[in-house]
C-alpha positions in Angstrom: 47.1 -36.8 -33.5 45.5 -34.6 -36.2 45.7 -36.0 -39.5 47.7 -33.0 -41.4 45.7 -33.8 -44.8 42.6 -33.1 -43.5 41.1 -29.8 -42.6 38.2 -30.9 -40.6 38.8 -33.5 -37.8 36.7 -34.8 -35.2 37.7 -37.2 -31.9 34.8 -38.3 -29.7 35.6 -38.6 -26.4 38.0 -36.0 -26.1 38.2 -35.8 -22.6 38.5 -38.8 -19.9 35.2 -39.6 -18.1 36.5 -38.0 -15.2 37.7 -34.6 -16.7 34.5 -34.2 -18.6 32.6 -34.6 -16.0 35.1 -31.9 -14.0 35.2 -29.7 -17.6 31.0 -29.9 -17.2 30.8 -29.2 -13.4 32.6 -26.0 -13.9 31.1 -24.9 -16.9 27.6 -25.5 -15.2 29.1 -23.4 -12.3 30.8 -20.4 -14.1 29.7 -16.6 -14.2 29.2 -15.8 -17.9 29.3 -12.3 -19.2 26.7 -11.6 -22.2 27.6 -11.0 -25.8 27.1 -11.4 -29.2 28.8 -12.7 -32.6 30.0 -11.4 -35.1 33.1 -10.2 -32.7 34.3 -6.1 -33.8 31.1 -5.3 -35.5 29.1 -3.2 -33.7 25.4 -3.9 -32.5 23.3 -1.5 -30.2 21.9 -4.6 -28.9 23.6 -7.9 -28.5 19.8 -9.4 -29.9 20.6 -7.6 -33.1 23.6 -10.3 -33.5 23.9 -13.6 -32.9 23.5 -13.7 -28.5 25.7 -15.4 -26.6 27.3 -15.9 -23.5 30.7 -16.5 -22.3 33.2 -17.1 -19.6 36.9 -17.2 -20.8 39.8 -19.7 -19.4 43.4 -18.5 -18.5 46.4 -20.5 -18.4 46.0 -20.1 -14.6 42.4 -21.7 -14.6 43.0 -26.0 -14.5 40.3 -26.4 -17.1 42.7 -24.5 -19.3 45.7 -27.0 -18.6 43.7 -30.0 -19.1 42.6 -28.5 -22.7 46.1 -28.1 -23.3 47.2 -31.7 -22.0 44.6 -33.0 -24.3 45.6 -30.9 -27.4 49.1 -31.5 -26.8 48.3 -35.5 -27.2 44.9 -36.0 -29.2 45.9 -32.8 -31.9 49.1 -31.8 -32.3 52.2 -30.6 -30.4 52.9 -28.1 -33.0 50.0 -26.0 -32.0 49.8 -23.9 -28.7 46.6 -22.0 -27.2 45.7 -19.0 -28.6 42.5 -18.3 -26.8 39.7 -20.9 -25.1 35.7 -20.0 -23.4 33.6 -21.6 -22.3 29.8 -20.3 -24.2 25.9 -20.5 -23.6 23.8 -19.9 -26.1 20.0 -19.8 -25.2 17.3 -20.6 -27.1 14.7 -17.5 -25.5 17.4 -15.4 -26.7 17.9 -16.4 -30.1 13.9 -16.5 -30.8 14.3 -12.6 -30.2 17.2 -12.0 -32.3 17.3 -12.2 -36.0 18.3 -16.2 -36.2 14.8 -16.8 -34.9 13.7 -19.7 -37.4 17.0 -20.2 -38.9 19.1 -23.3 -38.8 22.4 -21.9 -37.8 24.2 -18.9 -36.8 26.7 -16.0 -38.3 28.5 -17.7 -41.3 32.2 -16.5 -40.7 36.0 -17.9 -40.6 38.3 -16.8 -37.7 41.4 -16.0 -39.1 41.1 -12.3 -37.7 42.5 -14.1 -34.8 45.9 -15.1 -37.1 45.1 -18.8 -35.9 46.0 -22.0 -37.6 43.0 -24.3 -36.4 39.6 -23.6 -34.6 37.5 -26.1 -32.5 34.9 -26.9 -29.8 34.1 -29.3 -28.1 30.1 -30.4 -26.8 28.9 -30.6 -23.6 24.9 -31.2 -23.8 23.3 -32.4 -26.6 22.9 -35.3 -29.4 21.5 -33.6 -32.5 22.2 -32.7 -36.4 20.8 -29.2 -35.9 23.2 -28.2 -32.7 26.3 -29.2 -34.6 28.7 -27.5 -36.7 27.5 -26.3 -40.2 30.5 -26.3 -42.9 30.7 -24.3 -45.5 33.3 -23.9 -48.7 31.6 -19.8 -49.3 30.1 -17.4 -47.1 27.0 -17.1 -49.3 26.2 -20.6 -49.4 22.5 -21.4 -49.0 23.2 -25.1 -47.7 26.3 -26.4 -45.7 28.3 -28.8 -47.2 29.1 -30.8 -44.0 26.9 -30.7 -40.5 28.9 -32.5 -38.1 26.4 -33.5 -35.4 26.8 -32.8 -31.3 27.4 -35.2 -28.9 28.7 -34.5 -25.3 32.9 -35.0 -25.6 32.7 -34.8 -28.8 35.6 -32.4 -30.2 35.2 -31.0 -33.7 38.5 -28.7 -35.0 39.2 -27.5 -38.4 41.5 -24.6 -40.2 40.3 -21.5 -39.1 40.2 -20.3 -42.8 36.9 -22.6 -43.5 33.6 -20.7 -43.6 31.3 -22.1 -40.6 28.2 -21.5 -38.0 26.6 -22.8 -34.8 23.5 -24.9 -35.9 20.5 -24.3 -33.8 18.5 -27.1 -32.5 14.8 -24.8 -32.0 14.1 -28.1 -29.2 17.3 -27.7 -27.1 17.0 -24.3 -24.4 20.5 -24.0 -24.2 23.9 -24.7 -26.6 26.5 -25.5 -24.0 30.1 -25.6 -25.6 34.1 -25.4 -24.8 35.3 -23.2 -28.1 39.4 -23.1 -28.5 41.8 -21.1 -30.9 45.1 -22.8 -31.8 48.0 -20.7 -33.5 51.1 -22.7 -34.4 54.2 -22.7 -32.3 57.1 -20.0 -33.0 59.5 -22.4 -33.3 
């Protein structure tokens, strides 16, 4: 269960063998739509953000409920789903966007989304640079914490902490399960 003192958790092996592979399967096999980051501000070309792609999951979709099943027991039962997608992120498109040479992404926090906790979870690489930068300000030069990628490894923290995609210049594609938890009404 998450360990209410800390902001920043991280469980490896999130998922069982068997729904990873499943989780992976289907993620290799969805139909993406292309976008960008930062969401709401407005770019006349997605390579004038930070490209991505993405493919969200409904609470009809069974990678959804296995998410949930897992939140429910490895996280917390206080939290429920607020939003979850699955995104790409390719290297031939970030070289043409402005992040081309950079070690992360946007710097930003998602509380426009009125969450409580923000996470992702890895599905295809073992590097520093493809991890999770950390930051305490938007402005910092340096992260304070790079949490490193591993396939099943689930990173969540409070969606008020200032952080960014890192970029691994030798991987072609960034392959990733991102969630949104808001607390339960009750």
């Amino acid at each position: 269960m998450i360990n209410q003192n800390s902001r920043i958790n991280v469980i490896d092996d999130f998922f069982s063998f068997e729904e990873f592979n499943l989780i992976k399967h289907y993620q290799e096999n969805s139909k993406y739509a292309a976008t960008y980051q930062p969401w709401g501000d407005y770019f006349h070309s997605r390579l004038k953000a930070y490209p991505t792609w993405e493919c969200h999951l409904y609470k009809d979709n069974p990678i959804y409920n296995i998410l949930l099943k897992n939140i429910k027991t490895k996280i917390s039962k206080d939290y429920e789903i607020s939003s979850v997608l699955l995104r790409k992120v390719y290297r031939d498109e970030l070289l043409k966007s402005p992040f081309n040479g950079k070690n992360h992404g946007v710097i930003h926090q998602d509380i426009d989304e009125g969450l409580g906790i923000s996470g992702l979870i890895y599905f295809n690489t073992f590097s520093i640079n493809d991890g999770t930068y950390l930051f305490s300000y938007k402005q910092q030069l340096e992260a304070d914490i790079i949490i490193g990628s591993k396939p099943n490894r689930c990173v969540f923290y409070d969606s008020s902490i200032y952080h960014a995609a890192g970029i691994d210049w030798e991987e072609r594609v960034r392959n990733t399960l991102v969630f949104f938890l808001k607390k339960n009404d009750i």
